[in-house]
Structure formats: C-alpha cells, structure tokens
BALUM-500620 format. One record per residue (C-alpha): x, y, z. Coordinates in steps of 0.05 Angstrom, whole numbers, padded with zeros to 5 digits, always signed. Layout:
# residues N
XYZ ...
# end
This chain:
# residues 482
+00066-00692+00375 +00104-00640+00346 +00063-00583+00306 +00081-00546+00243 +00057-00472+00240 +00031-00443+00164 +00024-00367+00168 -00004-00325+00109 -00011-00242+00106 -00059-00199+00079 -00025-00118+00072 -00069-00072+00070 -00018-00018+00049 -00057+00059+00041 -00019+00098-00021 +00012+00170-00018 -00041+00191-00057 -00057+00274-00039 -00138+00253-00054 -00179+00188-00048 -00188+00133-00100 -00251+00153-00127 -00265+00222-00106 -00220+00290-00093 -00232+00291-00013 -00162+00293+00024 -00134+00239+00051 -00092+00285+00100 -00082+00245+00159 -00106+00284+00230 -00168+00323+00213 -00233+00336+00253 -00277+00272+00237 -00318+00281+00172 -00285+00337+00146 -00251+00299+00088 -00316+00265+00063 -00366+00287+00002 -00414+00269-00036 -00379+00213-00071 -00348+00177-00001 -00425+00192+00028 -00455+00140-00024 -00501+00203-00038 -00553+00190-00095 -00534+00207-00157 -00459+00215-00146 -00406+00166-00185 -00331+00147-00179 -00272+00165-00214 -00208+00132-00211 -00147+00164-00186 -00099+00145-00243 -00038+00157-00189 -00070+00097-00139 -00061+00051-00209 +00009+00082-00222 +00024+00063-00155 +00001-00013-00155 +00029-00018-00218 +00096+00002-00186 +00091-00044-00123 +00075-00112-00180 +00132-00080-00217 +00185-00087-00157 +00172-00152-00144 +00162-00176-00202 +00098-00195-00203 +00053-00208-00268 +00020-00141-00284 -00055-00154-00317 -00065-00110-00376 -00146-00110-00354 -00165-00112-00282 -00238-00103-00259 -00269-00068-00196 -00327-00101-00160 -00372-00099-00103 -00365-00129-00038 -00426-00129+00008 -00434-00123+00076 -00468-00082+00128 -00434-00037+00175 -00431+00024+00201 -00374+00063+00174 -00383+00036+00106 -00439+00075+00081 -00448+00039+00011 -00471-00011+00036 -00411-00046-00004 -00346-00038-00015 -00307-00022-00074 -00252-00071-00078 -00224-00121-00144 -00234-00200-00130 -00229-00246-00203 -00179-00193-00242 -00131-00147-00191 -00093-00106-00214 -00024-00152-00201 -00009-00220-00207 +00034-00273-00168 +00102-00242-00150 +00161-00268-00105 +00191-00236-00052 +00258-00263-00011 +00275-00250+00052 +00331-00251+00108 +00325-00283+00164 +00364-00273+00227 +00411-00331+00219 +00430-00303+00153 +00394-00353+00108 +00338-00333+00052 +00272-00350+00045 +00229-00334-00017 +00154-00312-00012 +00107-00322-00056 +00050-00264-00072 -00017-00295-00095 -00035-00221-00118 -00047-00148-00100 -00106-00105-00103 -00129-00035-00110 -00184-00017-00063 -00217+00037-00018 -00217+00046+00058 -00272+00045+00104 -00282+00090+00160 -00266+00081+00230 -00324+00072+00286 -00300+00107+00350 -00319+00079+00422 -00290+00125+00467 -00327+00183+00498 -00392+00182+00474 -00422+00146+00540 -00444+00072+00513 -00456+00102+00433 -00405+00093+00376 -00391+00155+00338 -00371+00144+00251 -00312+00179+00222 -00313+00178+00153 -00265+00206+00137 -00220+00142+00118 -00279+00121+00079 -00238+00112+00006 -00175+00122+00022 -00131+00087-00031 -00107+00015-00015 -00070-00044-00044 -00079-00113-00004 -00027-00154-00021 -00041-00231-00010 +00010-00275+00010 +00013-00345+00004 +00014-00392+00064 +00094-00407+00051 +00113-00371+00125 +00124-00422+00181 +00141-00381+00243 +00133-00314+00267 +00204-00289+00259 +00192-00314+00178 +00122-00264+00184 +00164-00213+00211 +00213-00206+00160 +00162-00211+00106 +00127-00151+00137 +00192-00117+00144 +00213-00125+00071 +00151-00107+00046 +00146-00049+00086 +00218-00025+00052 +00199-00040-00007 +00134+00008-00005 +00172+00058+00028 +00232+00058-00023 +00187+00063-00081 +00149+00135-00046 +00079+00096-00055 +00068+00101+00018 +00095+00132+00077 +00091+00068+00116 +00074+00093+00179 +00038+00040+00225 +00014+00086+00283 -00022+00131+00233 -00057+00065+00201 -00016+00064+00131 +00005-00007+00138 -00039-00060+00174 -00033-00134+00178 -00088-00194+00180 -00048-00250+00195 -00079-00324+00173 -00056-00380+00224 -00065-00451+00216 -00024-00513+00249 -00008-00590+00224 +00026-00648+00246 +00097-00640+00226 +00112-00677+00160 +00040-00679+00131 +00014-00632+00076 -00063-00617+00085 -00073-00548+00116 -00110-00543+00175 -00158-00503+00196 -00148-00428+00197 -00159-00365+00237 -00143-00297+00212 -00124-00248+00262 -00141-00178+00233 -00108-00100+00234 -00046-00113+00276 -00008-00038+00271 +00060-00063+00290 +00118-00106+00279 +00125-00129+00358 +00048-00144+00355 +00035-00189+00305 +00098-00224+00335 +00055-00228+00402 -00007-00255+00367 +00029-00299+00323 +00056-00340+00386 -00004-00337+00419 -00055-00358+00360 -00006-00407+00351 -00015-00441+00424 -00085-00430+00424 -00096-00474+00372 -00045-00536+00390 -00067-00531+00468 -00146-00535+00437 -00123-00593+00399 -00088-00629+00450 -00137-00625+00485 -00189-00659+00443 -00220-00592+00414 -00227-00572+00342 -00209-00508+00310 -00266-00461+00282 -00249-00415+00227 -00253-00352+00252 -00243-00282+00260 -00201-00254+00313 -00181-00192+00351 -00116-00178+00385 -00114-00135+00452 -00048-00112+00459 -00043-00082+00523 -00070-00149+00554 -00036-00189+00507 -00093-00234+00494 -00141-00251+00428 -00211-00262+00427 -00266-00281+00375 -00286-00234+00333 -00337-00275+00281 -00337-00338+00241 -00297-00328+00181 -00337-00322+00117 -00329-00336+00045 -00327-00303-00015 -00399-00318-00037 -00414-00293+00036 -00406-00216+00009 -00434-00231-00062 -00381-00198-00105 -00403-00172-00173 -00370-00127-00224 -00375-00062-00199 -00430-00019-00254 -00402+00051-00243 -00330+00037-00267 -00307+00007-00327 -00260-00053-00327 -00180-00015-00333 -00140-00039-00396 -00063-00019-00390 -00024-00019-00452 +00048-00042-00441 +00083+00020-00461 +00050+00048-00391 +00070-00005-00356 +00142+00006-00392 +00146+00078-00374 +00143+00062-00306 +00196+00000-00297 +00239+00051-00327 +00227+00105-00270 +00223+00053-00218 +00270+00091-00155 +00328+00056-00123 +00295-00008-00091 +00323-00041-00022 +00360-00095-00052 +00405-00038-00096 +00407+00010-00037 +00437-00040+00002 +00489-00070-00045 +00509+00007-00053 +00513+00013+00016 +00556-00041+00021 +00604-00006-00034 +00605+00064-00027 +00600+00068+00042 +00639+00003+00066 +00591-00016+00109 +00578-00091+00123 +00520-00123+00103 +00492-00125+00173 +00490-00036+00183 +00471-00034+00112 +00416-00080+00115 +00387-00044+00178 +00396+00024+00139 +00362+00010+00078 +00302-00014+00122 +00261+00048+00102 +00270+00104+00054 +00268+00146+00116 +00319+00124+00154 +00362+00106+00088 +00356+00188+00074 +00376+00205+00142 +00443+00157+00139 +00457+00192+00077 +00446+00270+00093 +00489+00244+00161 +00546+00212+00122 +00555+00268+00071 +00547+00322+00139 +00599+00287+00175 +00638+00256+00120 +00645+00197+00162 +00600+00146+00144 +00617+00086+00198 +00603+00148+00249 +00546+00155+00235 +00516+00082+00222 +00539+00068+00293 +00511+00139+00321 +00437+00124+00283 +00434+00055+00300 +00454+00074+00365 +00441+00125+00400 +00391+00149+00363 +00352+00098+00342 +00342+00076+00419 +00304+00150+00433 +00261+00142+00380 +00239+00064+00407 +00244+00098+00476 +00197+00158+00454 +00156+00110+00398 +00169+00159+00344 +00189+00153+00274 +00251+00179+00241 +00212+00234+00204 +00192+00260+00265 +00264+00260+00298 +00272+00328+00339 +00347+00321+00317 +00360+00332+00244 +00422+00294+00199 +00454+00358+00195 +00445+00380+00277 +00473+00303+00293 +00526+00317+00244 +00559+00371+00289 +00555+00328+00333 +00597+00278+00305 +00647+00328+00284 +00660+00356+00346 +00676+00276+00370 +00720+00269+00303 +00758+00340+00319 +00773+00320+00394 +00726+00375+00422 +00689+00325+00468 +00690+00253+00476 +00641+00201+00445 +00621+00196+00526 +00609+00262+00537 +00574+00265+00468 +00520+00223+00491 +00500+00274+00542 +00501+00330+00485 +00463+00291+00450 +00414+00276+00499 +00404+00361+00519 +00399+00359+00444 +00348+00314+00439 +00310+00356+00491 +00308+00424+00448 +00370+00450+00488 +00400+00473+00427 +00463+00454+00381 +00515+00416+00396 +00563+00474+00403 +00514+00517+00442 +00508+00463+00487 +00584+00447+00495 +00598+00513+00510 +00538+00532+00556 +00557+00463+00598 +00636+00474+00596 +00637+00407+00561 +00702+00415+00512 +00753+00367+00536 +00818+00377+00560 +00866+00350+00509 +00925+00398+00540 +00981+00341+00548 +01009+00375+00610 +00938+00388+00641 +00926+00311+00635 +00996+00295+00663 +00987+00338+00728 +00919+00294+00734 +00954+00230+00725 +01011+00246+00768 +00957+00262+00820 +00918+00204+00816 +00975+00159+00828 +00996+00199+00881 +00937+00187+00908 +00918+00117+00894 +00981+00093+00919 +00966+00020+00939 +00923+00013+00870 +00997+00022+00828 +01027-00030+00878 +00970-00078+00861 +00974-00063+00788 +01052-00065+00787 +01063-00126+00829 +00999-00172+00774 +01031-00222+00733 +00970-00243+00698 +00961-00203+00640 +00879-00200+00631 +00880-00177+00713 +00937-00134+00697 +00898-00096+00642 +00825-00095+00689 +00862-00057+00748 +00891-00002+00693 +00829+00002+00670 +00816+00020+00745 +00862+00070+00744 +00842+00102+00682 +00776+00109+00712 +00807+00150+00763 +00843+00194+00721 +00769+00208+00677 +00729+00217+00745 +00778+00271+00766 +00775+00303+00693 +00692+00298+00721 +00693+00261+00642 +00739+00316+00606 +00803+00282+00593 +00819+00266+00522 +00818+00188+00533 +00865+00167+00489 +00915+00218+00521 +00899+00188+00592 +00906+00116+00566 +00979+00141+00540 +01012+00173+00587 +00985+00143+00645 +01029+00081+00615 +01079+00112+00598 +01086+00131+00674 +01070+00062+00707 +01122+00037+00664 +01176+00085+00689 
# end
C-alpha cells in the first residue's frame, strides 16, 4: 500500500521584546537561573499582569506580513495544568479570539515549484520555565527565568506532505520573523521551536489519520530526522496490524530515536477560561494602519531586489535573503568590496561552511563584512590568489589578524612579475621533459587539456602556490606552442 504523509507545525516564535509580556523582568538570554523573575512571573499573591504593548505590535506585524486577518478584539485566557516550572498553576495563553487570523504563506521547494501554506492563526502567549536534569544527583532544579517570556504560536494547517515541504515552511517563516526585527530567530538559544503534528493515510483517500505531535525540535536538520522517522513509525505499526495512539512525543537527537512522551490531550483537558486579570484587547484600525505602513523590507522584496540591484540569480539571492542577518552581512560585504558576485560566492562559500563546521550563527562570525572585504580586495587587485585566500581566510578566521597582516607576516603576495613566472615555466619544462612530449604528441583534445592542466600544476607547486594563475596558464601556452 502506498502511504500519504499530512504534517502540521505549531511555532512557538519568542519576540525581541527587552522585558516579558506581562511584567518588566529581562528577558536577556544567559543569566544565572532566577535572576530575571519577580513577583509577577512568581504567581506571588496579590501581584497582576500588564501587557507589553510591543509583544502586540509585534504579532500584529507577523499577521500583517502574511496577510493574515488581524482581529480588532482578541482575548487572553487560562490554560491549566500542573508542572513544575509553571508556577501559576496555568498558563497565560489566547484560545477562542488570538490575536491573528488565517494567513497564507508560499513556499519554494527545491525543484523550484511553489507551494502555498495555509495559517489557521497566531497567538500571543508567555513562556514557561525550563526544568534542568543535569547535576543535581537524581533532583530536577526550576529556572524561571523563561517563565513569561513573550511568544506567538503560529498554527499551521495540515497542508504539508513531506518533510522537505516542513522544512521550507520553517525556513520561510523563520525569514520572515527575522526580516521584520520581531525576533532574533536564533534556535540554539530557544527563540524558535517546532511541535511538529504527523499523521499518515492511504494515498488517494481524505480522512486524516491519527496524529502524533512531536514537540520542541531546535533545528532545521532535526525535525527533518523526526519527520522521517515519525513517519515510519507509524506505517511499519500499521503494517503490521497495530493502531496509532495520539500522542505526545520526544525526539533524542543524538540517538536519533523518539519516544512517548504522554497521550495527547484536548482542549477541555486544560479547562481554558477567559483570563480575569486582563481585559479583552480592542485594536482600532488606524493602529493596525500605522504599522502596515512601517512594515521593513520583507523576504519576498529583498529578494526581487537582490535579483536587480545586485544581478544575482534567483538561486544566491534566495539563499541570501534567508535571514536579516545574513542579508545585512551580504550587503555591508558588497558595498566593502564593491563586488557583489564576490562576495555571494565567498559567504555562501567559504564562509558559510565555518560557521556549519563551528555551529555558529552569522552574528556571531569572528570575521566581520568589512575584515572579509579586504579580503576580497586583495583577490580582485592580484595581491594573492582566490587559493591562497582561503588560507588567509582561514588564519583569519582563527584571530590571526587582517588579511594584510596576515599576507605579509606569511610572505603570501603572489608573484605576478611576468619574467619571474617565465624563468619558472621555462624550468619546469626543462624539467618535466617527457610530460611536454606526452602533452605535445595528444591528439585528443579533452586529454590534451588534462595533461596541461598537469603541467600547470607544476608550474603552481614550484611558485609553493604564488604564481599569478592566469599568468602561468598564459605563458606556459604560449611556450608549448612555440
């Protein structure tokens, strides 16, 4: 039988807000546990929220990029449930009237056609905090101080049917929140986390089946990794005569393997109710005005001017405009350099395979746009060549210094003297005698070209990588064909 897979998301996306969504604690990411938590993110008696009015702006500009109905009244209610690091005893979340309405999003997919993605909604909520396991010998320790950071979960509907489809949801959606400045994006720090709803079918029916959700996957690759294997899970249990339970699941990266978490519960499970401390929002449409006006440069428009100002294809431009990080970068490079094809090929290059090596982000690159910059311009004014560039950049990379110090320290500048690279030549063939022969006496033209490239190698090796290779290319012809 073959299987059809139906794959929702749930983002939990946490805002750039400088305070929480209902009190003034910090939301500063890194500090001592419970150092950022007060009264209000205690539950302490007596204490009562207040809305951060830049969380709403923020929604308000997510519904607005996508354009997504925007409710002029949206109400905050309870959500129940016991558990350590949520010490309401509830959470403060919006079920019945969120703050956005159904949206679309499209989407590329690797074989360059589009898919469109529905939103069901997005909502404004708070954070809980984060139970620690580690190090306190068979205890759990609570850090609260998570507990109300500002979120919006945005709900997709089930219209994804493979993983690669999931994937480039995430990815869009992740521009998109980047672009507008609502959040920094950054997985390893928590800002964007994905529950991931699985079902299967028979191919060609229409009833759903039943569902798992696998929660808080950090990372593109990941939820790739769970996908596939939620996805097996369920058609092996099938096959083999099993049912699926609506559940709850975890996802163990480093073994690569899920496991049950606990049955999946309702709605009427956490007995939502309008929360009593805050009354229900009412947006006029001027507000909501104000900002579609200010709304920043979204992906869609950074790429087309990409495409234009830069003459990039659609492909580099695409991959640039991924975040507003790396978008930033390829511009301060471009206008550094003044050599914008430079230095798409050197960030999506070079560079972008030490930050995957290291698992960094681009904000946290040791090399800045303007450092790599000198770099390029010492390839574009013949100083060194883009080969021995890669070892600059690399000494850069380690906090060796700038690209000039490092040229010069290393005696890296190559040799572009015409005579200097004639002697070499000369030399080589002198000394590669039976290699000329061989190369003179080939009729076949693709062979013919392989053992020049031979002897160009020869010619670079005795430069030990200095030789301007263009140069060598030139008049080492121009002597094999006197």
């Amino acid at each position: 039988m073959e299987w059809e897979t139906v794959i929702g998301l749930e983002v939990h996306v946490q805002l750039a807000t400088q305070s929480k969504i209902f009190s003034g604690s910090s939301t500063r990411f890194g500090a001592a546990p419970n150092t950022q938590a007060c009264a209000v993110d205690l539950a302490m008696p007596g204490t009562l929220p207040v809305l951060n009015e830049q969380a709403l702006r923020y929604a308000i500009m997510f519904g607005l990029a996508i354009d997504a109905d925007i409710n002029q009244r949206s109400v905050f209610d309870r959500k129940n449930y016991f558990y350590p690091d949520l010490p309401k005893g509830y959470q403060t979340t919006q079920l019945d009237e969120p703050i956005v309405g159904p949206g679309l999003i499209e989407v590329q997919l690797d074989d360059g056609s589009c898919k469109q993605i529905r939103i069901h909604h997005a909502h404004l909520e708070e954070d809980a905090g984060k139970s620690l396991h580690e190090d306190f010998h068979g205890m759990s320790g609570i850090d609260l101080n998570r507990a109300g950071t500002p979120l919006i979960e945005i709900v997709s509907e089930p219209d994804m049917r493979t993983s690669e489809e999931a994937i480039a949801f995430a990815k869009k959606l992740h521009s998109i929140v980047t672009c507008l400045g609502i959040s920094d994006g950054d997985m390893s720090q928590g800002s964007m986390r994905f529950d991931v709803n699985i079902s299967v079918r028979p191919k060609g029916t229409e009833e759903l089946g039943t569902r798992t959700e696998t929660k808080n996957l950090n990372s593109f690759r990941f939820m790739e990794r769970a996908i596939k294997l939620e996805v097996e899970r369920q058609i092996d249990l099938i096959e083999d005569g099993g049912s699926i339970a609506q559940e709850t699941r975890l996802y163990d990266s480093d073994k690569n393997i899920s496991r049950s978490m606990r049955s999946k519960e309702e709605a009427n499970d956490y007995r939502y109710f309008p929360c009593p401390d805050l009354l229900p929002i009412s947006i006029d449409a001027s507000y909501i005005n104000e900002l579609r006006e200010n709304l920043p440069e979204l992906p869609e428009a950074k790429k087309a001017r990409f495409v234009s100002s830069y003459a990039l294809s659609a492909y580099d431009a695409n991959m640039l405009t991924a975040d507003r990080a790396t978008a930033d970068y390829f511009e301060a490079l471009s206008q550094a350099c003044g050599d914008a094809k430079l230095a798409a090929n050197w960030l999506m290059g070079e560079l972008s395979a030490s930050l995957n090596n290291h698992d960094i982000n681009i904000e946290h690159c040791p090399i800045s746009a303007k450092q790599l910059a000198e770099l390029i311009s010492r390839i574009k004014d013949n100083t060194i060549s883009g080969k021995i560039a890669k070892q600059v950049f690399e000494a850069m990379w380690n906090g060796e210094g700038s690209a000039d110090t490092i040229i010069e320290a290393k005696g890296l500048k190559q040799v572009s003297d015409s005579g200097a690279i004639e002697a070499m030549v000369e030399e080589v063939l002198s000394a590669n005698q039976a290699m000329v022969d061989d190369y003179l006496g080939e009729e076949v033209e693709k062979k013919r070209k392989k053992k020049f490239n031979a002897l160009v190698g020869r010619v670079m090796q005795a430069s030990k990588g200095k030789a301007n290779p263009s140069q060598v290319n030139q008049i080492l012809q121009k002597k094999l064909d006197s």
